[in-house]
N, CA, C and O atoms as a printed pandas DataFrame, in Angstrom:
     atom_number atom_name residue_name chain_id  residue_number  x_coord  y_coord  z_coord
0              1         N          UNK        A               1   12.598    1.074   11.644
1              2        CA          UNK        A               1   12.842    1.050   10.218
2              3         C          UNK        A               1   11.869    1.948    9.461
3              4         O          UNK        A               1   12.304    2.624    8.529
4              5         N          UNK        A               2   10.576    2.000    9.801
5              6        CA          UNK        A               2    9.702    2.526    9.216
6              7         C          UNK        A               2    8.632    3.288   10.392
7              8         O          UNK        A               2    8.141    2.760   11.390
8              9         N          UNK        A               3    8.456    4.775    9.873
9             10        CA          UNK        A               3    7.075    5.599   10.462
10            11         C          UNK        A               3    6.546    5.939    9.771
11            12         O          UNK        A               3    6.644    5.803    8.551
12            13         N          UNK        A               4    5.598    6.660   10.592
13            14        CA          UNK        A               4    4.083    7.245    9.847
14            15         C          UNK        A               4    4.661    8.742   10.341
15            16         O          UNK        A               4    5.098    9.179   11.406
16            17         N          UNK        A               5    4.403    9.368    8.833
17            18        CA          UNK        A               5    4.541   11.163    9.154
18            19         C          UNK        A               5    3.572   11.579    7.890
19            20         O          UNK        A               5    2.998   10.955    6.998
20            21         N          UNK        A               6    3.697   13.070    8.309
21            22        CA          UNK        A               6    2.966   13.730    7.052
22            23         C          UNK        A               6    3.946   13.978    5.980
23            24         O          UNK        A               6    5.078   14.455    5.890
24            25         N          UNK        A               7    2.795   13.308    4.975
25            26        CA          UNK        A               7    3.182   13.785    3.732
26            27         C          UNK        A               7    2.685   14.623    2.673
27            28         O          UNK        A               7    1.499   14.863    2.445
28            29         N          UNK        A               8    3.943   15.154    1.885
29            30        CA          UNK        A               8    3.248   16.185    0.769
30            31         C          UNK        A               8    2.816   15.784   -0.264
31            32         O          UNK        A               8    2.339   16.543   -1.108
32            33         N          UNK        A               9    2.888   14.670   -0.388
33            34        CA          UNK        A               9    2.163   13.738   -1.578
34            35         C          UNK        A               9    0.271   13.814   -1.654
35            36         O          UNK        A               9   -0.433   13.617   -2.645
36            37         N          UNK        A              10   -0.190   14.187   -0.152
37            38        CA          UNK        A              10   -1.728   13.810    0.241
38            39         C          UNK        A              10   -1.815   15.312    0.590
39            40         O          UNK        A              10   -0.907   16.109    0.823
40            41         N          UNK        A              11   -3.206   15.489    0.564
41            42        CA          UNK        A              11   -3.859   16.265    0.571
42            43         C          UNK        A              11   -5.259   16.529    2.031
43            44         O          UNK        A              11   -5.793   15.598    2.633
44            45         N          UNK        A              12   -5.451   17.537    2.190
45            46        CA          UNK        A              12   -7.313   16.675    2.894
46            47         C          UNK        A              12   -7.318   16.470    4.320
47            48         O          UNK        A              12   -7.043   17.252    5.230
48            49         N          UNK        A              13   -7.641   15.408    4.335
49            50        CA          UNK        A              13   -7.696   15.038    6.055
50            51         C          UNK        A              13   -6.713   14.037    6.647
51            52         O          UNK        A              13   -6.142   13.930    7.732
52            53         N          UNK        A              14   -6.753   13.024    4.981
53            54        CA          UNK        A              14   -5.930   11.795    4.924
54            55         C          UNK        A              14   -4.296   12.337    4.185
55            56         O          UNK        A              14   -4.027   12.340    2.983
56            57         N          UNK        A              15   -3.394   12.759    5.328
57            58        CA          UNK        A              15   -2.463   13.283    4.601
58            59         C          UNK        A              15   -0.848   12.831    5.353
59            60         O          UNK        A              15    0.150   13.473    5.681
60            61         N          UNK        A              16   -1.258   11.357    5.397
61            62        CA          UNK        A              16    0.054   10.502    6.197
62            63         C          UNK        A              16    0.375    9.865    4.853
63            64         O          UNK        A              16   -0.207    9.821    3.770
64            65         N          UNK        A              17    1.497    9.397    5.319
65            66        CA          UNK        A              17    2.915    8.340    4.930
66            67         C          UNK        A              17    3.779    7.819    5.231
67            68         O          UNK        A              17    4.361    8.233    6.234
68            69         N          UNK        A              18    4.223    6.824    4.626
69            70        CA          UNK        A              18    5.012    5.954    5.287
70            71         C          UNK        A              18    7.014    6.329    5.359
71            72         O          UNK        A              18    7.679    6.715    4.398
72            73         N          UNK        A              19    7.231    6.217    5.938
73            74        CA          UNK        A              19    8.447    6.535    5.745
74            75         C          UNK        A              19    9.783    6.257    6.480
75            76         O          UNK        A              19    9.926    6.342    7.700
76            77         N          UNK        A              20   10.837    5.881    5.501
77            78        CA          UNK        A              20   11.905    5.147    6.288
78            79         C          UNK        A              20   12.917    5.878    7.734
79            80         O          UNK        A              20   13.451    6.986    7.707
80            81         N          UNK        A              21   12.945    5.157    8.584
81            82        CA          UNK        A              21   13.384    6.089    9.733
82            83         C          UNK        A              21   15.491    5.272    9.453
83            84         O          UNK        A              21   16.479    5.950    9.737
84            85         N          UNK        A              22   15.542    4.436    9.128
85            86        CA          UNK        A              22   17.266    4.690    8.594
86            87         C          UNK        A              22   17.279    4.203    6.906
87            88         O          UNK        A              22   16.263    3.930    6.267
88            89         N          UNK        A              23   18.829    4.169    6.321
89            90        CA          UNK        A              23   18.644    3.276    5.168
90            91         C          UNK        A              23   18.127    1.980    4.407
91            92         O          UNK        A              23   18.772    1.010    4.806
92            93         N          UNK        A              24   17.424    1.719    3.692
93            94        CA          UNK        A              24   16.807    0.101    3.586
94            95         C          UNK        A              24   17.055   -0.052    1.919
95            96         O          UNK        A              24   16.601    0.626    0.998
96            97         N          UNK        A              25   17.933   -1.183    1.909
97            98        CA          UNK        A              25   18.949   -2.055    0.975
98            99         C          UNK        A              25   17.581   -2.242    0.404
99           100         O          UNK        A              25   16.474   -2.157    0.936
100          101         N          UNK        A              26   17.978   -2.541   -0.921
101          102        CA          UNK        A              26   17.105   -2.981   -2.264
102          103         C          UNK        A              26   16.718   -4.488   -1.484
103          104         O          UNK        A              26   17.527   -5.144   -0.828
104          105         N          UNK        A              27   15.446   -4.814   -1.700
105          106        CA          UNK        A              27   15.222   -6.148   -1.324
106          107         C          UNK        A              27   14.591   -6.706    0.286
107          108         O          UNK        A              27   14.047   -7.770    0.580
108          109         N          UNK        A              28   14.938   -5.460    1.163
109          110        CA          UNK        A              28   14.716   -5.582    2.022
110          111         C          UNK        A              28   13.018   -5.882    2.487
111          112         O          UNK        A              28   12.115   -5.394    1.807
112          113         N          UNK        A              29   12.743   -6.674    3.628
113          114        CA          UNK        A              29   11.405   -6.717    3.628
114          115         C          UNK        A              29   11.216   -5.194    5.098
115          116         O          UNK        A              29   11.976   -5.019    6.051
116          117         N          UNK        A              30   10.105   -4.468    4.774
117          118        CA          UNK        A              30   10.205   -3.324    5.110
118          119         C          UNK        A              30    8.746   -3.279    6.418
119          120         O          UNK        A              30    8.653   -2.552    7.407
120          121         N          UNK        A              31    7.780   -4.345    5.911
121          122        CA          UNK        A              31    6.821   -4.505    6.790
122          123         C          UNK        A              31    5.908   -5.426    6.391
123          124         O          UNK        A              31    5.474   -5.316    5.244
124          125         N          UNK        A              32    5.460   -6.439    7.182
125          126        CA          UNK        A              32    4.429   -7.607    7.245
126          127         C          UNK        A              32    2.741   -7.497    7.758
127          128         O          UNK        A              32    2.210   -7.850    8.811
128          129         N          UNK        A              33    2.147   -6.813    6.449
129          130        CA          UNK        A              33    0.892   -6.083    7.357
130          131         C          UNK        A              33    0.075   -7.040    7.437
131          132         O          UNK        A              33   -0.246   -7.415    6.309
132          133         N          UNK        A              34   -0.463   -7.671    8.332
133          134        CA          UNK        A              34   -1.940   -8.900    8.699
134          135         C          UNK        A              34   -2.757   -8.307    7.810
135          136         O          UNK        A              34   -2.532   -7.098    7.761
136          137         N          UNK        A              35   -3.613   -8.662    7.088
137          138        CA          UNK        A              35   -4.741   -8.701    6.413
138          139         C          UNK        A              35   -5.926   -9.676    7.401
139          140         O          UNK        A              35   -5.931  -10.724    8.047
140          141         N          UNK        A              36   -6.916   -8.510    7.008
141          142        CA          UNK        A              36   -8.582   -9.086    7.166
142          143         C          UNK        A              36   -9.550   -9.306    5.736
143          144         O          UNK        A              36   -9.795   -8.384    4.959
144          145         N          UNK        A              37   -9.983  -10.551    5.586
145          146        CA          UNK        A              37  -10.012  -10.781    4.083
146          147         C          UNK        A              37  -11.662  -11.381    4.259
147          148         O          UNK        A              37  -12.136  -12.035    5.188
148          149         N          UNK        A              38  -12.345  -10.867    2.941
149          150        CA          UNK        A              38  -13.987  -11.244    2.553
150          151         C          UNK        A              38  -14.119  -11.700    1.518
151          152         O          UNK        A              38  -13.102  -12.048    0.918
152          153         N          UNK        A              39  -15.253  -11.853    0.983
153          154        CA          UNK        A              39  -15.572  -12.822   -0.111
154          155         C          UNK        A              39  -16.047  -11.097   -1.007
155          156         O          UNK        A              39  -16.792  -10.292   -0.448
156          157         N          UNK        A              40  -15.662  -10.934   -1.893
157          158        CA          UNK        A              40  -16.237   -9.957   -3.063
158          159         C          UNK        A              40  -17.316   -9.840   -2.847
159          160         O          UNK        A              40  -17.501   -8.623   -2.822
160          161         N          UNK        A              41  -18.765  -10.632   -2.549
161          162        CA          UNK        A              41  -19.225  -10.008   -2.537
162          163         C          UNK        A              41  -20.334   -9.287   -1.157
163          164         O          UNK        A              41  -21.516   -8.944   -1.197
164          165         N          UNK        A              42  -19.226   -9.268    0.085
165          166        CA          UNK        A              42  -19.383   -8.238    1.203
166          167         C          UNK        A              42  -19.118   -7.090    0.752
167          168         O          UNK        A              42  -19.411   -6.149    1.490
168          169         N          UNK        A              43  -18.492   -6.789   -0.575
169          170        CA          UNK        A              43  -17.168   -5.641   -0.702
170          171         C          UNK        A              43  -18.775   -4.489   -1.156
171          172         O          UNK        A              43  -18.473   -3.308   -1.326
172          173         N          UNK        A              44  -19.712   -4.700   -1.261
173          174        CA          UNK        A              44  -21.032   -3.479   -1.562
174          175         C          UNK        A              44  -20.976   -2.769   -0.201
175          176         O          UNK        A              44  -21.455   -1.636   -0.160
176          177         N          UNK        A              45  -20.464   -3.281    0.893
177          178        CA          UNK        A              45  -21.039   -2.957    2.138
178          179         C          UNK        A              45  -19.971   -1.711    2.651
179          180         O          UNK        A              45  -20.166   -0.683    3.298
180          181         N          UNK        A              46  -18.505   -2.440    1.915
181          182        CA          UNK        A              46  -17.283   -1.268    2.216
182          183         C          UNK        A              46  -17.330   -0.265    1.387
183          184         O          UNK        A              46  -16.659    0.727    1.673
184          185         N          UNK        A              47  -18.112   -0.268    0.185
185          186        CA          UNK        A              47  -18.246    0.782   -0.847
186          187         C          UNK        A              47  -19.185    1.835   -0.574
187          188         O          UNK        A              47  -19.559    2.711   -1.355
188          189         N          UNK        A              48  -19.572    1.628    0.786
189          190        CA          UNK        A              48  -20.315    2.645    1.166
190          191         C          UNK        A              48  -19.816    3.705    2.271
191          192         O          UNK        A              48  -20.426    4.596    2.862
192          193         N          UNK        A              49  -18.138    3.162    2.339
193          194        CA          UNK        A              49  -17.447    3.773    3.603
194          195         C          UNK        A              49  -16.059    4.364    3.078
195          196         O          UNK        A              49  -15.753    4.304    1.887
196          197         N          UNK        A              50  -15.547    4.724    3.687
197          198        CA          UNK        A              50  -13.923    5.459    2.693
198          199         C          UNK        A              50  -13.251    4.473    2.994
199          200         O          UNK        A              50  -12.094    4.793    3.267
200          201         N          UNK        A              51  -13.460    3.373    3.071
201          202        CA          UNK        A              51  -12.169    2.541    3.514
202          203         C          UNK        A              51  -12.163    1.505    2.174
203          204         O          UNK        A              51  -11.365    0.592    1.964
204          205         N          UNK        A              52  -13.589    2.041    1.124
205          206        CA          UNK        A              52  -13.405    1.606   -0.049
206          207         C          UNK        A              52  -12.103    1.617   -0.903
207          208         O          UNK        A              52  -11.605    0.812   -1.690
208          209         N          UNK        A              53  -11.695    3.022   -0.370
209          210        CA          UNK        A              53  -10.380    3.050   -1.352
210          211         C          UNK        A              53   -8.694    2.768   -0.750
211          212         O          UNK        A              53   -7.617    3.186   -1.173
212          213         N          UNK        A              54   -9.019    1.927    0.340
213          214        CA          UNK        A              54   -8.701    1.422    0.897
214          215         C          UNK        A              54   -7.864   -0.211    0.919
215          216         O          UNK        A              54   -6.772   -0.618    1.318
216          217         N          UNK        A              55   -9.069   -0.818    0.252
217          218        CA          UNK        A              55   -9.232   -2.154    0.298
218          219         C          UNK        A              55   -7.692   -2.423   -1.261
219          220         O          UNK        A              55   -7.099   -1.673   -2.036
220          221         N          UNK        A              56   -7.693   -4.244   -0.886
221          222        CA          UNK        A              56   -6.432   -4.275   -1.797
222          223         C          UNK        A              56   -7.311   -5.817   -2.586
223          224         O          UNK        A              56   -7.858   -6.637   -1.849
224          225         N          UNK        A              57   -7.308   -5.949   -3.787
225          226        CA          UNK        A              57   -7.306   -7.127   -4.052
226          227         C          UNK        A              57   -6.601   -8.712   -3.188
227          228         O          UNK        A              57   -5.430   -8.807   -2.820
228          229         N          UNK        A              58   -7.407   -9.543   -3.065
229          230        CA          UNK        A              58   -7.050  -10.974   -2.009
230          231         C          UNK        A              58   -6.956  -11.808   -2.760
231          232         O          UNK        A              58   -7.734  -12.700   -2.422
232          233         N          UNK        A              59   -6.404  -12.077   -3.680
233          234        CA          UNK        A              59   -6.688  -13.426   -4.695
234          235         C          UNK        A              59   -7.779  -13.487   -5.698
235          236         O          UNK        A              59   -7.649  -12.612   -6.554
236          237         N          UNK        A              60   -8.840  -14.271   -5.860
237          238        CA          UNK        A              60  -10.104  -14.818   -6.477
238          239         C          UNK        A              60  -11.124  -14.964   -5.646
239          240         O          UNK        A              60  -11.306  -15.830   -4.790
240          241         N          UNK        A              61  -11.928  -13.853   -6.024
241          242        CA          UNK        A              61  -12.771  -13.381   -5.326
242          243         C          UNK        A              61  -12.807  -12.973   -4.071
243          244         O          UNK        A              61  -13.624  -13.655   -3.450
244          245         N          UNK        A              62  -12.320  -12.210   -3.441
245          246        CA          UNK        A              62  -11.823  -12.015   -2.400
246          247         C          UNK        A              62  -11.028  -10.495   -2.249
247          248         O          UNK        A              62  -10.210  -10.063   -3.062
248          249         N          UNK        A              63  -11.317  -10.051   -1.450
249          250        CA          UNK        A              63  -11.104   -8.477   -0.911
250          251         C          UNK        A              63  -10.109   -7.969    0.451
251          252         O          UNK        A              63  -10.413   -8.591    1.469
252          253         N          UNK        A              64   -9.382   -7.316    0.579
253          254        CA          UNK        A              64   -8.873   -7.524    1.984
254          255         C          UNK        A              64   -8.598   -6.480    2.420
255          256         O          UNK        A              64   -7.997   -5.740    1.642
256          257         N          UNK        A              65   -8.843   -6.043    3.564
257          258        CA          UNK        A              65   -8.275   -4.955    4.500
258          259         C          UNK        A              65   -6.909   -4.870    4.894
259          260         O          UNK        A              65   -6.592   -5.999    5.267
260          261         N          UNK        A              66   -6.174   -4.276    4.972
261          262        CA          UNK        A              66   -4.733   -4.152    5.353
262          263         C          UNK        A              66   -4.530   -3.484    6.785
263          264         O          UNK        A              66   -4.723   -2.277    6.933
264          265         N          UNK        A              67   -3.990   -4.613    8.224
265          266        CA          UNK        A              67   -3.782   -3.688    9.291
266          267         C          UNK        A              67   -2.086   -3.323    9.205
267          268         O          UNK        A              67   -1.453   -3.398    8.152
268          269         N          UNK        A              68   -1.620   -3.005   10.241
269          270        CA          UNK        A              68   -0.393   -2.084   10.544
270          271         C          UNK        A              68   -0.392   -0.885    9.767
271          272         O          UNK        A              68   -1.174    0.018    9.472
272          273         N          UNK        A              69    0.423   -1.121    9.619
273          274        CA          UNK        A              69    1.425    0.966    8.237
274          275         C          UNK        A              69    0.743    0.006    6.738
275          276         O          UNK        A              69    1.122    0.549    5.700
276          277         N          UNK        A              70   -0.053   -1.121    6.508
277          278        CA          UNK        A              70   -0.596   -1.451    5.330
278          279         C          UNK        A              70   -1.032   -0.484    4.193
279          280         O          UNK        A              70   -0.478   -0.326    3.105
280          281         N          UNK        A              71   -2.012    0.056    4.621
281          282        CA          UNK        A              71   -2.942    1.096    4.144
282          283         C          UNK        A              71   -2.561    2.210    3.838
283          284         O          UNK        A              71   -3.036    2.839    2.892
284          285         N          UNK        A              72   -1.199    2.831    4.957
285          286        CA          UNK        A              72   -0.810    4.055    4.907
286          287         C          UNK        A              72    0.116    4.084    3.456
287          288         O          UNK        A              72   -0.024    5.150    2.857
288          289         N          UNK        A              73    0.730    3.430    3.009
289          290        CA          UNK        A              73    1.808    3.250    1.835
290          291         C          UNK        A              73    1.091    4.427    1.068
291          292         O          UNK        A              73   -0.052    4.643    1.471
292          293         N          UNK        A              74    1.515    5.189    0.094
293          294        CA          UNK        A              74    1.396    6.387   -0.547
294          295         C          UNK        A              74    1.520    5.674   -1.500
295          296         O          UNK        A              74    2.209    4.669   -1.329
296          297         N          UNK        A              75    0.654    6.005   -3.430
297          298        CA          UNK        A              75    1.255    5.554   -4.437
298          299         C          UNK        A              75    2.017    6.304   -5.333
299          300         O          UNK        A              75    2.074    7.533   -5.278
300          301         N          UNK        A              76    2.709    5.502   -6.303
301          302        CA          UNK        A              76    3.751    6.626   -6.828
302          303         C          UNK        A              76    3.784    5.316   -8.712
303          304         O          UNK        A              76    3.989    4.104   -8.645
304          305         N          UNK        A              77    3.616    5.817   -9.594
305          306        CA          UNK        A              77    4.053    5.094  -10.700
306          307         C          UNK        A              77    5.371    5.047  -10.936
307          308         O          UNK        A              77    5.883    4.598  -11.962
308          309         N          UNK        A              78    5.944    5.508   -9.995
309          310        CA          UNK        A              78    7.228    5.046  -10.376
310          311         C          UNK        A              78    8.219    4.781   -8.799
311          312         O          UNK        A              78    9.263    5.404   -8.602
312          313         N          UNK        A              79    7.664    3.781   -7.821
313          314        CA          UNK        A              79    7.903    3.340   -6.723
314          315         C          UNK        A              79    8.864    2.990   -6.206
315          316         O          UNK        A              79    9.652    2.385   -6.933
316          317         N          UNK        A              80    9.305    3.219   -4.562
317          318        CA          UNK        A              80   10.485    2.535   -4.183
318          319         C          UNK        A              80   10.397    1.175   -3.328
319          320         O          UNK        A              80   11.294    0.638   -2.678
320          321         N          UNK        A              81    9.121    0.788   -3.505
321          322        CA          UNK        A              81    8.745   -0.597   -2.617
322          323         C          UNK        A              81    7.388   -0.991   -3.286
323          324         O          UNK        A              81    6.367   -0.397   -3.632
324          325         N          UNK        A              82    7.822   -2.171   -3.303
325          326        CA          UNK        A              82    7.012   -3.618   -3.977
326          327         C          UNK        A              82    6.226   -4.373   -2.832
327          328         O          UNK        A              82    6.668   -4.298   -1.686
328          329         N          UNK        A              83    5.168   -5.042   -3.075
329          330        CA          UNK        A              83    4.816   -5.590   -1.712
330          331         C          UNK        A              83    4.264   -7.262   -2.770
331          332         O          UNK        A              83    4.183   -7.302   -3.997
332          333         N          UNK        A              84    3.961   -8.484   -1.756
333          334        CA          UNK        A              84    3.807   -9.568   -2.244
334          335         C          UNK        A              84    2.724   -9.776   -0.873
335          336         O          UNK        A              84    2.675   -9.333    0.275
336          337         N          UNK        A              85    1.703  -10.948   -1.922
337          338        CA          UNK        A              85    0.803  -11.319   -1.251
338          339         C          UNK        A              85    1.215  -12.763   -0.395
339          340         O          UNK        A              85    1.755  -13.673   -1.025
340          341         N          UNK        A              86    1.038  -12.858    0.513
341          342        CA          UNK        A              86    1.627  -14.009    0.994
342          343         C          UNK        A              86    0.367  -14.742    2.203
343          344         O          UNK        A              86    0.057  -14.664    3.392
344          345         N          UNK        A              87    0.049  -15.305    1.204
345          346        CA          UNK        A              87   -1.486  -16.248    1.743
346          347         C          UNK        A              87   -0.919  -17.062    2.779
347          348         O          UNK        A              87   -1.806  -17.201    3.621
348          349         N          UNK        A              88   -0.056  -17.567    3.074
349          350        CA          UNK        A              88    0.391  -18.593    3.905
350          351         C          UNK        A              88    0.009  -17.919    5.418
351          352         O          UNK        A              88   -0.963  -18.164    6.133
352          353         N          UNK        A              89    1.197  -16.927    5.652
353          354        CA          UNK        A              89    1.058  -15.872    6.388
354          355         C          UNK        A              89   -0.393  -14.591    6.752
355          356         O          UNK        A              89   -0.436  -13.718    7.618
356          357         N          UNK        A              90   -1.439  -14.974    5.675
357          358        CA          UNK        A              90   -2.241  -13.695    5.534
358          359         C          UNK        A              90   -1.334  -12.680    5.965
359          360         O          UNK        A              90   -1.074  -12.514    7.157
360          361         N          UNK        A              91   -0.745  -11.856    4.860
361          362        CA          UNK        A              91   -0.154  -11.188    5.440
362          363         C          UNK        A              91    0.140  -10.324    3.554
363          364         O          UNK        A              91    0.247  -10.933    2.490
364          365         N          UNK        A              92    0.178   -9.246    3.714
365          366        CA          UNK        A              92    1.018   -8.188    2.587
366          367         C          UNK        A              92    2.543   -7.722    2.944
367          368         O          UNK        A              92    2.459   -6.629    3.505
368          369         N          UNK        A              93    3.588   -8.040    2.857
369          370        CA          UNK        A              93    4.917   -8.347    2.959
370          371         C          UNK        A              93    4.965   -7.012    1.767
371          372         O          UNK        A              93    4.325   -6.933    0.718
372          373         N          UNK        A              94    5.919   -6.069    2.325
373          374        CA          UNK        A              94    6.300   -4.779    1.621
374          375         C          UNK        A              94    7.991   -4.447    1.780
375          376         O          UNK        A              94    8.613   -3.809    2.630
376          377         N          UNK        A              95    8.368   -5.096    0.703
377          378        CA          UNK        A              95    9.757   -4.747    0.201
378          379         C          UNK        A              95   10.205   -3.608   -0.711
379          380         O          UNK        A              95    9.655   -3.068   -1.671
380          381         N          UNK        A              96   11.277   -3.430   -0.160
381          382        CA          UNK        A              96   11.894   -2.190   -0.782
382          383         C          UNK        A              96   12.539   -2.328   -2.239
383          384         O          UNK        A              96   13.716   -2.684   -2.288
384          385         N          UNK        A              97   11.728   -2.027   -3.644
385          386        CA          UNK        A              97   12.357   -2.236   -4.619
386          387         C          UNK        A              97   13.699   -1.551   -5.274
387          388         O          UNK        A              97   14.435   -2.099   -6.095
388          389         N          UNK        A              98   13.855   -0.232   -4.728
389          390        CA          UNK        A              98   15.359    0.221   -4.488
390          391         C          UNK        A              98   15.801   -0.078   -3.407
391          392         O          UNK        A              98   15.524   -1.088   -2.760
392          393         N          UNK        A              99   16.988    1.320   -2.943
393          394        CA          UNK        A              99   17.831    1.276   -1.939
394          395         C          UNK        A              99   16.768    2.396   -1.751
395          396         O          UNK        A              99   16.340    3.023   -2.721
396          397         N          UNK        A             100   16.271    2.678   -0.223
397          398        CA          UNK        A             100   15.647    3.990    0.357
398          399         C          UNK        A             100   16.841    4.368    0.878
399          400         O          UNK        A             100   17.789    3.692    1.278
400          401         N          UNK        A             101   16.572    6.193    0.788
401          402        CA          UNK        A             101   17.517    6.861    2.213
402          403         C          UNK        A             101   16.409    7.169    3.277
403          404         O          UNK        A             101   15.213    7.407    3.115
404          405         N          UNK        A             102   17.386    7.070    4.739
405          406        CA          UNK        A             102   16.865    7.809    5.983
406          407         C          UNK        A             102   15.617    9.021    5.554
407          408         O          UNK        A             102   16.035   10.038    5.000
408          409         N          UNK        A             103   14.470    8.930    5.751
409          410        CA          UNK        A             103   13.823    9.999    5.770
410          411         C          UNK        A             103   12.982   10.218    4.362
411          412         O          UNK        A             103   12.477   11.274    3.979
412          413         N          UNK        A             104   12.970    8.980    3.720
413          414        CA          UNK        A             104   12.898    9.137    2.388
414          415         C          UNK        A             104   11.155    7.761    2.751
415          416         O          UNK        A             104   10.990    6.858    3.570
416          417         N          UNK        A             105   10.161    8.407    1.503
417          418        CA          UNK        A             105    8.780    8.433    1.638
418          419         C          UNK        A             105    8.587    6.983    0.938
419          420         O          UNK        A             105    8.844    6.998   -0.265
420          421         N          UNK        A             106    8.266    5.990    1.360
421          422        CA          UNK        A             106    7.865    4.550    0.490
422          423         C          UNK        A             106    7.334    4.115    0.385
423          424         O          UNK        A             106    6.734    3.313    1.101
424          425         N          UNK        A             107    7.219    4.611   -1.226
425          426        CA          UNK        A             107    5.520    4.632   -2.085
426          427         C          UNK        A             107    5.637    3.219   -2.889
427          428         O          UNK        A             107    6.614    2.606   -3.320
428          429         N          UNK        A             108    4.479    3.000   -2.910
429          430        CA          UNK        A             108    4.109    1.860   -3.573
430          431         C          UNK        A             108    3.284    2.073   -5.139
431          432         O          UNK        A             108    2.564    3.036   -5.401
432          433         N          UNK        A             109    3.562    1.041   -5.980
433          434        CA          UNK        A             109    2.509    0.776   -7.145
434          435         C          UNK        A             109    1.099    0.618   -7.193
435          436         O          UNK        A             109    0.688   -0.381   -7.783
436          437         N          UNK        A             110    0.229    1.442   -6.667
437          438        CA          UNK        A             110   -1.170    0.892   -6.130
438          439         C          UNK        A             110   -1.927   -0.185   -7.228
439          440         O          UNK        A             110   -3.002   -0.745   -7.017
440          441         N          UNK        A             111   -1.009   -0.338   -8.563
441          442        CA          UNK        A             111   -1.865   -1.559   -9.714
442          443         C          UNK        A             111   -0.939   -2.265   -9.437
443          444         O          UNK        A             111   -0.417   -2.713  -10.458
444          445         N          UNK        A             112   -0.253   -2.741   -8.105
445          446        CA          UNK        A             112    0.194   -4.022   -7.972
446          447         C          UNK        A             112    1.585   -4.446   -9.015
447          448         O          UNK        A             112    1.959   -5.600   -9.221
448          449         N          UNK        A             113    1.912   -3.794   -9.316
449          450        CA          UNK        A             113    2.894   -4.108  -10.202
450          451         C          UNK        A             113    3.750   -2.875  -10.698
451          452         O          UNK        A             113    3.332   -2.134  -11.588
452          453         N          UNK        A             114    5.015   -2.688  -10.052
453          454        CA          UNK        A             114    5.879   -1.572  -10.406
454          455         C          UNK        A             114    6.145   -0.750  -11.565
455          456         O          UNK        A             114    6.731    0.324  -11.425
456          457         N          UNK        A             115    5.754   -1.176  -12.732
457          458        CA          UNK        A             115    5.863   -1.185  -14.029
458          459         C          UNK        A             115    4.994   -0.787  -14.613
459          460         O          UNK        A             115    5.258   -0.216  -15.671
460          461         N          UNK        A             116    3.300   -0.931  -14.103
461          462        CA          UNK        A             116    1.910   -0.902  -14.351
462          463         C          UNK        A             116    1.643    0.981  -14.369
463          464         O          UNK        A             116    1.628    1.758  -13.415
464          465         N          UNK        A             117    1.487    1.209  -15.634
465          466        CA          UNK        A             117    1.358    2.824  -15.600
466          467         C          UNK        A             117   -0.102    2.876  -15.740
467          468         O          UNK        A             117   -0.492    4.041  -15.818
468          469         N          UNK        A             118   -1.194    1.857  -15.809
469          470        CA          UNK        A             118   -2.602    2.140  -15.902
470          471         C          UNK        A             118   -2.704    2.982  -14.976
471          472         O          UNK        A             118   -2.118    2.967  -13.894
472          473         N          UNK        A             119   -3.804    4.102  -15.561
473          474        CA          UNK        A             119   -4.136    5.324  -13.960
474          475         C          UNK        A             119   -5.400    4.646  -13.358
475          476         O          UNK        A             119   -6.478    4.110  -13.619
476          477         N          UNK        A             120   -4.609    5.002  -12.453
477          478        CA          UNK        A             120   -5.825    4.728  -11.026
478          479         C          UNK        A             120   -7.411    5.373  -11.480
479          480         O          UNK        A             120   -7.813    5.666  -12.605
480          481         N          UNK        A             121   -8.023    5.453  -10.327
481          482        CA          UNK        A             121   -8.993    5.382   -9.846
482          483         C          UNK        A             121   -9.227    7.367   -9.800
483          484         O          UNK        A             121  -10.086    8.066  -10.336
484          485         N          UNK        A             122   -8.005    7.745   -8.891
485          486        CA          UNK        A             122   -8.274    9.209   -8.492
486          487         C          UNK        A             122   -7.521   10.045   -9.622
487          488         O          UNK        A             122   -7.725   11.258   -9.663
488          489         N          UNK        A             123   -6.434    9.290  -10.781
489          490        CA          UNK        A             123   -5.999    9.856  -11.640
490          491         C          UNK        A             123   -7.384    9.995  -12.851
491          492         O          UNK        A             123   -7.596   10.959  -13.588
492          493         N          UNK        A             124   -7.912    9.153  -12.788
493          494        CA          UNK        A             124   -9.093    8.968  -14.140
494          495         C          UNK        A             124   -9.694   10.403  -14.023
495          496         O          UNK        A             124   -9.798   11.285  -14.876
496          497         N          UNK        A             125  -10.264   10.352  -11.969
497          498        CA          UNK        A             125  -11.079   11.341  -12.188
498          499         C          UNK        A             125  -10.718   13.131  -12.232
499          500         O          UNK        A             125  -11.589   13.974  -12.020
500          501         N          UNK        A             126   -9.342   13.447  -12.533
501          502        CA          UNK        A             126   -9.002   14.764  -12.494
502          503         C          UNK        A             126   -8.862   15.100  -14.260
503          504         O          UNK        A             126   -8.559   16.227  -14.651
């Protein structure tokens, strides 16, 4: 359903993405990434590594690493997949908020919310 290829979205060294290998229906769940999760305030220790920009909000107080294709998701303000936190599972659950086509790149909202046009982090600084 889903690979890792290069994309033209990235730049650098870090220049993967995620991307659909057939069609995926609006709604669909697209991937279930395990999370590794800390208390906020370990998070000084990741801010000293690139995996700072990395990390995803975990709830209240709390920080989390994303394994599988987690991390790789590309962002886009105007996205074709939504993802939900799902504590039960530790797990980031990444659904497709359209219909994707075959071959087509699925970017996510990196402010958590599809709708959320606040700029990031790497938009502030250009």
């Amino acid at each position: 359903m889903i690979e890792i290829k290069t994309s033209s979205l990235s730049d650098g060294d870090f220049n993967r993405g995620v991307f659909a290998t057939c069609s995926i229906k609006k709604g669909e769940l697209l991937h279930s990434a395990p999370v590794i999760a800390y208390p906020n305030e370990q998070h000084e220790h990741i801010e000293k590594t690139l995996l700072a920009d990395y990390a995803f909000e975990y709830g209240i107080g709390r920080t989390a690493i994303l394994l599988g294709y987690g991390m790789l998701f590309n962002h886009s303000y105007d996205p074709n997949a939504t993802y939900e936190i799902n504590f039960d599972n530790e797990t980031f659950d990444f659904f497709a908020y359209k219909d994707i086509e075959a071959g087509e790149e699925i970017l996510i909202n990196y402010n958590g919310e599809v709708d959320d046009q606040e700029l990031l982090w790497f938009d502030q600084e250009k």
